[in-house]
C-alpha positions as CSV (number, residue, x, y, z in Angstrom):
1,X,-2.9,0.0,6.9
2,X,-3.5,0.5,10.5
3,X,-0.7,-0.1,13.3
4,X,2.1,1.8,13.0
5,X,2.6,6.1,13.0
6,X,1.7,7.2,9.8
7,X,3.9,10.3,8.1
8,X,2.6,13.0,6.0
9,X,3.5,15.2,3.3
10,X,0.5,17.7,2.5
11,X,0.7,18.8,-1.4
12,X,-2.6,20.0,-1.3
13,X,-3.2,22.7,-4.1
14,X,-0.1,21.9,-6.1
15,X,-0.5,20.4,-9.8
16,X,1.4,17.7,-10.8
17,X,3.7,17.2,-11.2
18,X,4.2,19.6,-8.4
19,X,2.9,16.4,-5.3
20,X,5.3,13.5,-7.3
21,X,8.4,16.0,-7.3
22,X,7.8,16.8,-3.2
23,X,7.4,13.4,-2.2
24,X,10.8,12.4,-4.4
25,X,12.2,14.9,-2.4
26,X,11.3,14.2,1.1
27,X,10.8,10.0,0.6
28,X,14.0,9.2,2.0
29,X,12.2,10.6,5.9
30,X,10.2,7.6,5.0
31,X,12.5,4.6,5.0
32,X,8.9,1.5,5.8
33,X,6.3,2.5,7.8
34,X,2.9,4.5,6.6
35,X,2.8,7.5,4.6
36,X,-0.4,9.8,3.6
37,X,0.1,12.2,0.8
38,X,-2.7,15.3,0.5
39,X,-3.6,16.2,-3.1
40,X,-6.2,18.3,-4.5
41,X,-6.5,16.7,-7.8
42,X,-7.6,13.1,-9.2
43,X,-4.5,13.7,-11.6
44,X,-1.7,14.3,-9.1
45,X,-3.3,11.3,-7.0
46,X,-2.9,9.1,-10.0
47,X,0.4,9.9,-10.9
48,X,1.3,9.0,-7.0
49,X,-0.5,5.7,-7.0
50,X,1.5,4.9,-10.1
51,X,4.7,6.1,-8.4
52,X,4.4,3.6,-5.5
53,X,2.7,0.8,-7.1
54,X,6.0,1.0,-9.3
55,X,7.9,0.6,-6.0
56,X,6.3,-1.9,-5.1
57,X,4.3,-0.5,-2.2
58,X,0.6,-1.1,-1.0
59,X,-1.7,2.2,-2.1
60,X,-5.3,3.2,-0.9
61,X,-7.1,5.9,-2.2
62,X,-9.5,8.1,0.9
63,X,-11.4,11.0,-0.5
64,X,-11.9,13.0,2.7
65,X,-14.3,16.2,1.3
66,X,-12.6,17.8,-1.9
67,X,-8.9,16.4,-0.6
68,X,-8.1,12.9,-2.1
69,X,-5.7,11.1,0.4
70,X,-2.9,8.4,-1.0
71,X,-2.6,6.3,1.8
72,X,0.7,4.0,1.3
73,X,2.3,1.2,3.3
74,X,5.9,1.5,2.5
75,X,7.0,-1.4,4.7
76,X,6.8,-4.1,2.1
77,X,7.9,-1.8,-0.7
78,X,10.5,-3.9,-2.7
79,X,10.5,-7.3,-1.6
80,X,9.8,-8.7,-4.7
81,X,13.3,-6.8,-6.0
């Protein structure tokens, strides 16, 4: 998912559904290119990979020391709609 800027939203230390709700919020900034959401739990990184797998976008999981990292490439998000 290299190649392009990549945006961030950090949600580290929030409990889901505390990440899901502040990337709902704030998704429209992100109209295609890369975004990398920072969670501190396996919980609320598994509720975001479900979020955008459901929309269609590429996900990658990168554990980067007790932060887990949803890496998503929202440029192909919804071409199969």
């Amino acid at each position: 998912m290299a190649g392009s800027e990549e945006k961030r939203i950090i949600a580290r230390g929030l409990n889901p559904p505390g990440p899901l709700l502040l990337v709902k919020k704030r998704i429209a900034e992100f109209s295609g290119g890369h975004l990398r959401v920072i969670v501190s739990s396996e919980d609320a990184a598994d509720e975001l990979v479900e979020y955008f797998l459901d929309m269609g976008a590429q996900v990658e999981i990168d554990n980067a020391g007790e932060d887990i990292h949803v890496v998503v490439d929202l440029t192909k998000s919804g071409e199969d709609e």
